[in-house]
ZADO-1210 file (C-alpha; in nm, 4 decimals, padded with zeros to 6 digits):
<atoms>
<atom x="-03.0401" y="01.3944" z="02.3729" code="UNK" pos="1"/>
<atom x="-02.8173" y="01.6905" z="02.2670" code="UNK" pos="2"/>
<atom x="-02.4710" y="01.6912" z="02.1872" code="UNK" pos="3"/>
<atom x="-02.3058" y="01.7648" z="02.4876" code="UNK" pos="4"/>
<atom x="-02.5045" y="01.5519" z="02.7281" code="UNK" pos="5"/>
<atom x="-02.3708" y="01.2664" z="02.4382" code="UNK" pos="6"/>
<atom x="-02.0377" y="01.3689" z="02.4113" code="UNK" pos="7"/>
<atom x="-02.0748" y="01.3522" z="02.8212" code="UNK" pos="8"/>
<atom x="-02.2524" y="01.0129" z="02.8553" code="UNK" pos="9"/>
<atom x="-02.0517" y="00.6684" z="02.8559" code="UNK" pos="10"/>
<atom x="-02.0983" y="00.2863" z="02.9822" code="UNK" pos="11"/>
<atom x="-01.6793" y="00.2588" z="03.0622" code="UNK" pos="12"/>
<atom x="-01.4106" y="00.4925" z="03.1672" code="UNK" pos="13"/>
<atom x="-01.0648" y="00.3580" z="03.0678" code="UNK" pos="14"/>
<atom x="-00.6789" y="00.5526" z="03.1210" code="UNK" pos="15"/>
<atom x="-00.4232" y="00.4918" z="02.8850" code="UNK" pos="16"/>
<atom x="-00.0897" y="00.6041" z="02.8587" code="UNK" pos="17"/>
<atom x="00.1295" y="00.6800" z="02.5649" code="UNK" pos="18"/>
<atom x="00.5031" y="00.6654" z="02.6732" code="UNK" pos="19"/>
<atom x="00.8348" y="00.6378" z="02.4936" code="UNK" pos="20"/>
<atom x="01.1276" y="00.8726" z="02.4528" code="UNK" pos="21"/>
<atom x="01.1166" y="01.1777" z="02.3616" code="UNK" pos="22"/>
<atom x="01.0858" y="01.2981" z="01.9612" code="UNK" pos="23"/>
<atom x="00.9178" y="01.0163" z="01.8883" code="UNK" pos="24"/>
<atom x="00.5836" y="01.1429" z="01.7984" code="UNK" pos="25"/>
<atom x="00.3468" y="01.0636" z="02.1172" code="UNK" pos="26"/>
<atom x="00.1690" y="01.4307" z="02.1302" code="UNK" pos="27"/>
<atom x="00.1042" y="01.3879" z="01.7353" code="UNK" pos="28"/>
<atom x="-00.0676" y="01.0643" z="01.7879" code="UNK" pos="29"/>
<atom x="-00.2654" y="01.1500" z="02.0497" code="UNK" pos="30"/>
<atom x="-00.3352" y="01.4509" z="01.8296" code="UNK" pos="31"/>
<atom x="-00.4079" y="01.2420" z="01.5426" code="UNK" pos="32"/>
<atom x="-00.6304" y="01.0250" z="01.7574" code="UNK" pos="33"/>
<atom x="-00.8565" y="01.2850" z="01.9232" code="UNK" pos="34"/>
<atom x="-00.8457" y="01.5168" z="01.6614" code="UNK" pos="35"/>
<atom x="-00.8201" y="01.3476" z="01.3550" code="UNK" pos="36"/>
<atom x="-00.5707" y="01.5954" z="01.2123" code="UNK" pos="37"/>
<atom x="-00.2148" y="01.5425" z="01.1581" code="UNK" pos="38"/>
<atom x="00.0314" y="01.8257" z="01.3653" code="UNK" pos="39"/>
<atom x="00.2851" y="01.9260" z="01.1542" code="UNK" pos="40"/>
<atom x="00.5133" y="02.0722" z="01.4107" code="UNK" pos="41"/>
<atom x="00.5068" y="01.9924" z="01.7773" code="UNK" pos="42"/>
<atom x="00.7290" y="02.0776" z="02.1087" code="UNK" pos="43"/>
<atom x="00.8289" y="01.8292" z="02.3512" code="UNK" pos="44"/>
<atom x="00.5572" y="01.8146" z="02.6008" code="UNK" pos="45"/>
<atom x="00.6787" y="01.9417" z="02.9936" code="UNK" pos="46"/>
<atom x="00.5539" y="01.7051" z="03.2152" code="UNK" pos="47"/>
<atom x="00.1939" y="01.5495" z="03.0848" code="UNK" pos="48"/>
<atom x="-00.0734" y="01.6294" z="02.8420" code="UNK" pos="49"/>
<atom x="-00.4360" y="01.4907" z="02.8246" code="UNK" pos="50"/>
<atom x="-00.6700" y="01.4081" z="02.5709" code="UNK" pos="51"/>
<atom x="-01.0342" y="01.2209" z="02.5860" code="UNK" pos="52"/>
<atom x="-01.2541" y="01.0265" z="02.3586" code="UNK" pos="53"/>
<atom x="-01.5698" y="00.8696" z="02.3419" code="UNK" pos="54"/>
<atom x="-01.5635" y="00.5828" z="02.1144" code="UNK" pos="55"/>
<atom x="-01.8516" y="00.3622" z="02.0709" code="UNK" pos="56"/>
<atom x="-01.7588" y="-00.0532" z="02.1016" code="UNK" pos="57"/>
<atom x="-02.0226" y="-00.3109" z="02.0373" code="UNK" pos="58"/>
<atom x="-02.2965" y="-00.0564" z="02.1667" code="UNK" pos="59"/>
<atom x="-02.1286" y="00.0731" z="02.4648" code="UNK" pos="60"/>
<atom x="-02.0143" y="00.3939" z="02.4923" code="UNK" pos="61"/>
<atom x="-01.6348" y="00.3751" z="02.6267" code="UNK" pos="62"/>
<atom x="-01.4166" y="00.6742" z="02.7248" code="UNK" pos="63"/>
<atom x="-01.1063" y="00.7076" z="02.6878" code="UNK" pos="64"/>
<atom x="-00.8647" y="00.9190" z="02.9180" code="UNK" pos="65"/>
<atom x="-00.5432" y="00.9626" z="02.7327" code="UNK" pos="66"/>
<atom x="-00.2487" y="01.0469" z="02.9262" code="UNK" pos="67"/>
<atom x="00.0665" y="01.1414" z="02.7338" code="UNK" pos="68"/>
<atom x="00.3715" y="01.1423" z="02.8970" code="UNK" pos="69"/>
<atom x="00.7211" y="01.3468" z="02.8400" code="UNK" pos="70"/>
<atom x="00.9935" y="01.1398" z="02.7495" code="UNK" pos="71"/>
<atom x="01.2893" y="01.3389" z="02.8117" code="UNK" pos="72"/>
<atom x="01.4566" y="01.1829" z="03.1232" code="UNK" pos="73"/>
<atom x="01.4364" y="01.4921" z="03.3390" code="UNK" pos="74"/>
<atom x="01.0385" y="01.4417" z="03.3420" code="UNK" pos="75"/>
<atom x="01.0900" y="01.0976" z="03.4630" code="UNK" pos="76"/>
<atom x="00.9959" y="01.0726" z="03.8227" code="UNK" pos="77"/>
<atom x="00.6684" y="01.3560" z="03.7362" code="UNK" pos="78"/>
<atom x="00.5211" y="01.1244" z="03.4773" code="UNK" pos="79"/>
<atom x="00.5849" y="00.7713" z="03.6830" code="UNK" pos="80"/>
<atom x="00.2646" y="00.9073" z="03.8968" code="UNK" pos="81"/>
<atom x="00.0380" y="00.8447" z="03.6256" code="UNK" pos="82"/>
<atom x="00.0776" y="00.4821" z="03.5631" code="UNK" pos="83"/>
<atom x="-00.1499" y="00.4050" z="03.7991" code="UNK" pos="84"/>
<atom x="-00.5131" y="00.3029" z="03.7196" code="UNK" pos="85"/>
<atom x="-00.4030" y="00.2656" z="03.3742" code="UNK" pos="86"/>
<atom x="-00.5830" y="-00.0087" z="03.1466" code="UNK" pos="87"/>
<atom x="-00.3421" y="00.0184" z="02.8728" code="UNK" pos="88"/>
<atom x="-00.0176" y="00.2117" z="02.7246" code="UNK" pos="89"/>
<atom x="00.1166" y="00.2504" z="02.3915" code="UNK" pos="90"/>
<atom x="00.4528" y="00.1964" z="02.4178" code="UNK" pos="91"/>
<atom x="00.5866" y="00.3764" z="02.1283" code="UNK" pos="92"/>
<atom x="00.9358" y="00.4293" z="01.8876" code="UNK" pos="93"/>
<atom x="01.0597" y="00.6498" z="01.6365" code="UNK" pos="94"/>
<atom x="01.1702" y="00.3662" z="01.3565" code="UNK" pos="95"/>
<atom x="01.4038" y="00.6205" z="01.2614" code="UNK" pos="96"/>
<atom x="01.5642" y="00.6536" z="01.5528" code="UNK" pos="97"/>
<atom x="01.7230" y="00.3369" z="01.6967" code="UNK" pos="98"/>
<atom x="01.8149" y="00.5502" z="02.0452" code="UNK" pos="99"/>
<atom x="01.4385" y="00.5548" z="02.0776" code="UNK" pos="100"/>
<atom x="01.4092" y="00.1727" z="02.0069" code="UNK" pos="101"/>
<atom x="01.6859" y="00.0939" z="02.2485" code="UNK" pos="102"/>
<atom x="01.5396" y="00.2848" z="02.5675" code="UNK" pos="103"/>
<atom x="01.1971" y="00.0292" z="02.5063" code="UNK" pos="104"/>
<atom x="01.3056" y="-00.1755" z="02.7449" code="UNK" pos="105"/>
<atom x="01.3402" y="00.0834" z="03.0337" code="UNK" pos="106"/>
<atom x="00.9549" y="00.2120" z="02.9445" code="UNK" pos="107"/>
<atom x="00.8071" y="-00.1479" z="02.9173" code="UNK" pos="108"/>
<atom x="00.9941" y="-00.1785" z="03.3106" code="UNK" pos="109"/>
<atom x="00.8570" y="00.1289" z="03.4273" code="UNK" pos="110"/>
<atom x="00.4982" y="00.0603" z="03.3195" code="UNK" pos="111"/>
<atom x="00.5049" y="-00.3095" z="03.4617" code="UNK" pos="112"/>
<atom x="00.6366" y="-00.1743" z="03.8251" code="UNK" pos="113"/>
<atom x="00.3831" y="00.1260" z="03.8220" code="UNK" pos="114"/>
<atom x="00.0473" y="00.0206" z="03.6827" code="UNK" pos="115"/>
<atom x="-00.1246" y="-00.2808" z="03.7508" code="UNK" pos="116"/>
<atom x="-00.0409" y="-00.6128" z="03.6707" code="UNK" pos="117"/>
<atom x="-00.3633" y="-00.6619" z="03.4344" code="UNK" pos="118"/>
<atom x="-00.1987" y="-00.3505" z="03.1668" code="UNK" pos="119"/>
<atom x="-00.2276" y="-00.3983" z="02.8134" code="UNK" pos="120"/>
<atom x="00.1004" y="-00.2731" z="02.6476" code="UNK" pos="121"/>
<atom x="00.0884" y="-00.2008" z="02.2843" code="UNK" pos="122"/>
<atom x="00.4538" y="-00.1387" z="02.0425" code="UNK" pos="123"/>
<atom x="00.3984" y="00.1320" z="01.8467" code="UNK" pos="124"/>
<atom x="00.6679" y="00.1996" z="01.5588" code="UNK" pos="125"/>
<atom x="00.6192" y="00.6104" z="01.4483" code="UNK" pos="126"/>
<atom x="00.6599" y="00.7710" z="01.1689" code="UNK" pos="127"/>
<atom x="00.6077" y="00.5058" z="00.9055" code="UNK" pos="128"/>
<atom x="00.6083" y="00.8102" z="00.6844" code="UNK" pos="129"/>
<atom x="00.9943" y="00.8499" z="00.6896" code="UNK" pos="130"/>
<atom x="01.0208" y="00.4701" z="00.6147" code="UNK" pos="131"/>
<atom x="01.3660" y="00.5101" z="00.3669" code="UNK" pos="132"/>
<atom x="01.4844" y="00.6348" z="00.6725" code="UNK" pos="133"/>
<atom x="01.4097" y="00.3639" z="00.8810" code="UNK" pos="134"/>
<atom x="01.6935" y="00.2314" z="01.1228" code="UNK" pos="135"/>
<atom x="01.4981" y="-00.0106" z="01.3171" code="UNK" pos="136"/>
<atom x="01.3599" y="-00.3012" z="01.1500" code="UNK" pos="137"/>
<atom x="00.9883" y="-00.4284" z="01.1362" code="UNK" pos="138"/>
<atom x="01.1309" y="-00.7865" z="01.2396" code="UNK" pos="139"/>
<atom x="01.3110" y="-00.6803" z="01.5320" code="UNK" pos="140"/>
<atom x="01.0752" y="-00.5209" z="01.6502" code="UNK" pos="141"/>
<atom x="00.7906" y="-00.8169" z="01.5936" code="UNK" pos="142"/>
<atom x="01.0421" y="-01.0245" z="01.8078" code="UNK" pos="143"/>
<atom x="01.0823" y="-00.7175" z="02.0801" code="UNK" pos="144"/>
<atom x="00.6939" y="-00.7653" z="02.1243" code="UNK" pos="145"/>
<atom x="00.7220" y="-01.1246" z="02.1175" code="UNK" pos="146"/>
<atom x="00.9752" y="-01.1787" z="02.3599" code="UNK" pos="147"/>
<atom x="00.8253" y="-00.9308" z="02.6219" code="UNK" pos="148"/>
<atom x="00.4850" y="-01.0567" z="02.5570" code="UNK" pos="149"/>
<atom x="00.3110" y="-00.7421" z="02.4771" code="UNK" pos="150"/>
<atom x="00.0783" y="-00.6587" z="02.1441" code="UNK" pos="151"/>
<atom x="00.1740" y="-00.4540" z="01.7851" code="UNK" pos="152"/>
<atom x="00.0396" y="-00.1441" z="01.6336" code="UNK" pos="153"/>
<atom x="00.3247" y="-00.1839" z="01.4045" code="UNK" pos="154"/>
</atoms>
């Protein structure tokens, strides 16, 4: 099989958001993720950008459709349309940044009114990197998760 009809074929299609605030690193993950480089410097993203992947889990071939979504507030009501159908979001924070910590709660809403009721939502503290200037502890935000039921990437 060549390349491209590989890179074409899969067994599962998923869509999966990343939302948060803006500044707090979504594009470069989703960079990071698809491209396996880290972006240096990156603008706030206007409205949505899209990445794919084809990642390979216990034999299958699964897809993923990556959907990342602005955060400044102005971008709001564009980005709520693309909750739906999605299988998952990575609800992410800048841990240097506890503005971006404090707004979690009005993401984790949005996603639980706008997608369906079977979402997986995954914390995501950014920019581990710039940990002595972290304002947002990893305990607090173990018991943010806790308390709202959702998963870690911490």
């Amino acid at each position: 099989m060549s390349q491209t009809a590989m890179s074409e074929t899969y067994d599962f299609l998923f869509k999966f958001l990343v939302i948060g605030n803006a500044g707090t690193g979504k594009s470069c993950l989703l960079h990071q993720f698809i491209e396996k480089k880290f972006k240096e410097d990156s603008n706030h993203t206007i409205g949505v950008e899209f990445g794919s992947k084809i990642i390979n889990v216990g034999g299958k071939y699964v897809k993923l459709q990556i959907w990342d979504t602005a955060g400044q507030e102005r971008f709001r009501s564009v980005t709520r349309s693309y909750y739906r159908g999605a299988a998952g979001a990575l609800l992410v924070y800048d841990i240097t940044s506890r503005e971006t910590y404090n707004a979690l709660t009005n993401w984790l809403t949005d996603a639980r009114m706008l997608a369906s009721q079977n979402i997986v939502i995954i914390l995501c503290g950014n920019k581990k990197d710039l940990d002595a200037d972290r304002e947002v502890t990893f305990l607090e935000a173990s018991r943010f998760a806790q308390e709202n039921e959702i998963g870690t990437g911490l």
